[in-house]
N, C-alpha and C positions, 0 to 999 in steps of 0.2 A: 856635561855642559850646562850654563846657567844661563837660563834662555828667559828672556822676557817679552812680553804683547802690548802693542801699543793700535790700538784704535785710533783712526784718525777721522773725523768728522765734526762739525758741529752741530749736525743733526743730533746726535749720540749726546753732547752734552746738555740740547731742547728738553730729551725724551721724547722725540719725534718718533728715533729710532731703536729696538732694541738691540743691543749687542750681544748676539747670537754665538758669532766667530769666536769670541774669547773663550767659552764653555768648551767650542768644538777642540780649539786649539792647544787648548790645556788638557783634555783629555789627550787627546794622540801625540803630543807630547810627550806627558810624560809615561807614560806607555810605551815609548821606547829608549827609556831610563833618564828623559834629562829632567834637569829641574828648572819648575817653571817657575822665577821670584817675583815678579809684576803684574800688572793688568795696568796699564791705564790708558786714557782716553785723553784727546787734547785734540781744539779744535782747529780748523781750515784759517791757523794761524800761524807764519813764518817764523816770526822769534822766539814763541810759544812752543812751537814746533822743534826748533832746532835745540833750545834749552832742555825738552823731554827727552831729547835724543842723548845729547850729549851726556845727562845725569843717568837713564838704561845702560850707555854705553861704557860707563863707568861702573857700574855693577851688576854686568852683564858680559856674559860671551856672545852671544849675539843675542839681536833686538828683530823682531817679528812683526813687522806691522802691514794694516790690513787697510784698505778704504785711501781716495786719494790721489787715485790715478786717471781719471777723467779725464776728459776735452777740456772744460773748463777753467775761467780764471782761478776761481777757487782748488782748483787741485795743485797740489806741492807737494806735495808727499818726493815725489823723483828728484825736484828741484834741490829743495831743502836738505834732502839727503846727502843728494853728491856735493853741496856746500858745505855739512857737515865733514862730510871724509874726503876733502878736498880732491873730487873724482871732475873728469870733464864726460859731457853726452855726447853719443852721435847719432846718427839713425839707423838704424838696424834693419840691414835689406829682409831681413826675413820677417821682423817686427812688422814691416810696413807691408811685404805682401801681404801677408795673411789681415793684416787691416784691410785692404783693400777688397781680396774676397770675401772677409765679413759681410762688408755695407752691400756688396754683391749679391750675397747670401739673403740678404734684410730686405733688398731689393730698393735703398735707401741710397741719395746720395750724400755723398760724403763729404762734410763742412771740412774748411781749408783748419779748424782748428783742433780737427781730430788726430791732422798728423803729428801733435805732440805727444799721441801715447805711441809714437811708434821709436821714438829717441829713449837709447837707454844707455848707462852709464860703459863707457869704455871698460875692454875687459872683465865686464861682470858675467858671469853665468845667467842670461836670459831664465825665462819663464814663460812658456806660450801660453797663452789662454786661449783655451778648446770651446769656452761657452759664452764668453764677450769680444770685448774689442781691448784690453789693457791689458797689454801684458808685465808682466811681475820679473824680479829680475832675485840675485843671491849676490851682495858685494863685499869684499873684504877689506879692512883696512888696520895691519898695524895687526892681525890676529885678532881683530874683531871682524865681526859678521854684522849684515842687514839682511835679513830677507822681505822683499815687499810684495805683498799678496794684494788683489784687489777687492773692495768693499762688499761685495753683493756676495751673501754667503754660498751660491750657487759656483758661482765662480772661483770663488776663495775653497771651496775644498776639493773641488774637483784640478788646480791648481796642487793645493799641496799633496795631494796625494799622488800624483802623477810626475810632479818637479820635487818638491821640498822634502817630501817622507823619505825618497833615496837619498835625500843629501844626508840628512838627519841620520838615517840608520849607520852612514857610515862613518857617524864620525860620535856613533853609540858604543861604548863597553861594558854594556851593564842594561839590565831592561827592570819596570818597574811592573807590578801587579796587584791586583785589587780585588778583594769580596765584600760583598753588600750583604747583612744582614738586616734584614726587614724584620721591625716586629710591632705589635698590636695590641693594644689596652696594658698598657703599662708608659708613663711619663719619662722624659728624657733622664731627670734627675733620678728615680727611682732605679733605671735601669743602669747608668752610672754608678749607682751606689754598688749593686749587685756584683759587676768587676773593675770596682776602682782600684782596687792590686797589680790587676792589669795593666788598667791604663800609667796606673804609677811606674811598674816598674819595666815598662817598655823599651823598646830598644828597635831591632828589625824583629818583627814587622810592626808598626805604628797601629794605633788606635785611636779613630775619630767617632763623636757623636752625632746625627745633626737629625733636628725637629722637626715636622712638618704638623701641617692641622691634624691630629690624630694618628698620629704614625711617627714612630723612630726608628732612625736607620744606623747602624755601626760599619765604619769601613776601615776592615784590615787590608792594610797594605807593605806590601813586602820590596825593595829592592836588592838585586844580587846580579849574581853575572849572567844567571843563565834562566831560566824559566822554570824548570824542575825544582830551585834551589826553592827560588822564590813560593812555586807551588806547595811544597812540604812544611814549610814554613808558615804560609796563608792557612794550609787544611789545621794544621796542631791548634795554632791561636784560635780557628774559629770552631771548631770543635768543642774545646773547653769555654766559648764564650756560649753556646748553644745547649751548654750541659746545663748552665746556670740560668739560662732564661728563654726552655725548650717552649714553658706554655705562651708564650706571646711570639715565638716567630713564627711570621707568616712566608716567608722567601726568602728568595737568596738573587743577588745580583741585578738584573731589571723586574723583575717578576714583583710586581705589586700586588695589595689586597686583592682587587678587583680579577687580575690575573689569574690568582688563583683561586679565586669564587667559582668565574666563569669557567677553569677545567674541571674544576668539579660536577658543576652542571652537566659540561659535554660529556665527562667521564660516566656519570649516573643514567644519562638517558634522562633528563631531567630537564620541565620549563618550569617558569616563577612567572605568576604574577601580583600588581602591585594595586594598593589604595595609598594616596599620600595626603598629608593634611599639611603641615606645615612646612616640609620638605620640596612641597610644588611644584613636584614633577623632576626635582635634582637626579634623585635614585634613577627613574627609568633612562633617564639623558647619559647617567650612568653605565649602567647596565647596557644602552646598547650601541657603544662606541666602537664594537667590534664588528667586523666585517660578517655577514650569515648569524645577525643576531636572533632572524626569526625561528633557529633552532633551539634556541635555547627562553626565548623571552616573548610571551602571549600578549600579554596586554596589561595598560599603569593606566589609572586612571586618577586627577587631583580631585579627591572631596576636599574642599576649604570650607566650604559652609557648611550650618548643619542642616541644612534643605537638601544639598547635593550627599550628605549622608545618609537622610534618610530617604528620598527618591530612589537613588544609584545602587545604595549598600542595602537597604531596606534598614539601618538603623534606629532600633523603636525611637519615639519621641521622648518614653519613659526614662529609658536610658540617659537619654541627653539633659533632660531636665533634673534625673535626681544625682550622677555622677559628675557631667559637664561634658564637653568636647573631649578634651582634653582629661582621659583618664584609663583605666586599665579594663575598666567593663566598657567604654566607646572602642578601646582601639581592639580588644577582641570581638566585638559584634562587628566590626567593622573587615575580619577576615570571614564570619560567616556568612554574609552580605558578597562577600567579594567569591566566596566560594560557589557561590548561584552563577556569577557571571565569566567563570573559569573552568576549567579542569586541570589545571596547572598542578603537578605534583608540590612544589613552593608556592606560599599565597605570603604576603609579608604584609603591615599598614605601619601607618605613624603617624600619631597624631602628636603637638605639641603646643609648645608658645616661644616663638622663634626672637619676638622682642621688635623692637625693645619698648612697646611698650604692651596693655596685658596682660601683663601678671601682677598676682594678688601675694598676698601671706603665707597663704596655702597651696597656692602654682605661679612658682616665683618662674619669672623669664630663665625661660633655659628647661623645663620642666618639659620631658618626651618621653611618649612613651610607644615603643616597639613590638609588635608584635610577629609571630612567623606560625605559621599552620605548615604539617609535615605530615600526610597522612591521618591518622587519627590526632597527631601528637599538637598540643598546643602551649608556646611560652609567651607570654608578653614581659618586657625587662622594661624598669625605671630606671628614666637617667635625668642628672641632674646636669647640664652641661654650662658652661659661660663662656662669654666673647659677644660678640656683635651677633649681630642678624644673621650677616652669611657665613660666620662663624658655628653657631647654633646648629645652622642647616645642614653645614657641610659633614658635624659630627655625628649628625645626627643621619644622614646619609651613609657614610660611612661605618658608623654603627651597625645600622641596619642590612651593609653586605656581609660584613664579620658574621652576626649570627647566621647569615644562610651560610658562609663556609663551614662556621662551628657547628650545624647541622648535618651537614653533609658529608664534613672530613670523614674518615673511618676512626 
């Protein structure tokens, strides 16, 4: 089935609001083999409204839309709809109780203009909502479909999941499937280059690329009738994509850099601590985003100046005045310094020039430099990076967990 999303709001087209829903929806969708050919968005306008409809509905087996269902003058979404597929409303005894013991619930009373979410289109397949007051309905017209979900993304899945996923499964013959290859220090194009054979002469299962700030991700995906098929299919392609570019993956499926830095640590029996210079404090904000970080992560402290260098870290003054801040003998005396105030088995620093502006001839913007102590073992790496400011940082953050995985891997 060829299913499309429609967002309803004007908020959404402010950027008031993000649209969250389209991400969710598109995922579990096509997860249970349909195809998703739309996203769009159109605002808490009638003609606007009815004209998105009509043009989904024309290239589309059914249209999905989210947001709309309010109290409010501004909500049309139900309106608009059954104007569309020439449906008539009425009130739905069970719609309305359950309205009623909401505001019960809320302990609120209830405006005389909330009883229009409780009218829904004659003979459509309702939709209760378990976690607001709007409920969502499934209408057909003519072998086209509407499903209407409401706004608030709390409500919106906890809806489709409970109403809309059965509908959807059964009117599935076919399911789709998906692997995410995560990889590390290697460029989108480059890594492209490596299986463009692949990607050319494709077929099932598909091959995508997509970039993030220092990180690329490959996603095979398979559809077929059955999940094994799909499975056998997804393992072969990604196999031979991992044969060819074994030294930069970092994961597979949700599992991010960071993911598996942080098993590494838990796995080793291992804390890291941190000096950061140009990075200010990114890495450790990093690092302890995970629930029971104080197993794994001692203490980050920002040197930005070279007073707090040389106070904090005890970095001679010599140092700084005959290499700079910013160099390969500051950012290793600056894990010796940090090793006085740790016992941390990982000691990492970074100093750099994040821009934009800063840099000279000879430490042009973008110039970092990383360091990690391991026991006896010490590396400091040069890196040249470009982009903006939070750009600079973020690779430079990111940088700097790779080497502790690249550390620690076996």
């Amino acid at each position: 089935m060829n299913i499309s999303i429609l967002a309803v709001g004007t908020e959404l087209l402010m950027g008031k609001t993000v649209n969250t829903n389209a991400t969710y929806l598109s995922e579990q969708i096509n997860a249970l083999g349909h195809n998703v050919l739309y996203h769009l968005t159109v605002g808490d306008n009638p003609v606007r409204l009815k004209d998105t409809l009509n043009y989904l509905l024309e290239h589309s087996d059914m249209v999905v839309t989210t947001g709309g269902l309010g109290p409010t003058q501004d909500d049309l979404t139900k309106e608009v709809i059954c104007e569309t597929l020439d449906l008539k409303m009425e009130k739905h005894d069970l719609a309305y109780n359950m309205l009623i013991e909401r505001f019960k619930q809320f302990n609120v009373e209830m405006t005389s203009n909330n009883i229009k979410q409780a009218y829904l289109p004659i003979a459509c397949i309702p939709m209760m909502n378990q976690k607001g007051t709007a409920p969502g309905f499934i209408a057909e017209k003519d072998g086209k479909y509407i499903a209407v979900l409401p706004g608030p993304p709390y409500e919106m899945k906890h809806m489709y999941e409970n109403s809309l996923r059965p509908f959807l499964e059964e009117l599935s013959d076919s399911v789709i499937m998906s692997e995410y290859i995560h990889l590390f220090g290697i460029g989108e194009s480059s890594a492209e280059s490596v299986i463009d054979d692949l990607i050319t002469d494709q077929s099932d299962p598909t091959i995508a690329m997509y970039a993030s700030v220092g990180q690329v991700s490959i996603r095979v995906t398979s559809k077929a009738n059955d999940f094994d098929t799909c499975y056998e299919r997804i393992q072969n392609t990604t196999a031979e994509i991992v044969s060819r570019l074994e030294p930069y993956v970092i994961g597979f499926g949700e599992t991010s850099l960071l993911d598996e830095t942080i098993k590494l640590l838990h796995d080793n029996y291992m804390t890291v601590a941190l000096a950061e210079s140009c990075t200010g404090g990114m890495l450790a904000s990093e690092l302890i985003q995970f629930p029971g970080a104080s197993q794994y992560f001692d203490l980050g402290l920002v040197t930005y100046s070279n007073e707090s260098k040389m106070n904090l870290l005890k970095v001679e003054p010599d140092i700084l005045e005959t290499y700079g801040a910013v160099s390969a003998e500051t950012c290793e005396a600056m894990l010796h310094g940090l090793r006085h105030l740790s016992f941390s088995d990982v000691l990492v620093s970074v100093t750099g020039i994040a821009g934009p502006t800063g840099g000279t001839p000879d430490k042009p913007v973008g110039l970092v430099y990383i360091g990690i102590m391991l026991g006896d073992s010490i590396q400091v790496k040069k890196f040249n990076f470009t982009g903006d400011r939070l750009t600079i940082r973020k690779r430079s953050m990111l940088n700097a967990i790779n080497m502790i995985r690249e550390a620690l891997k076996p």
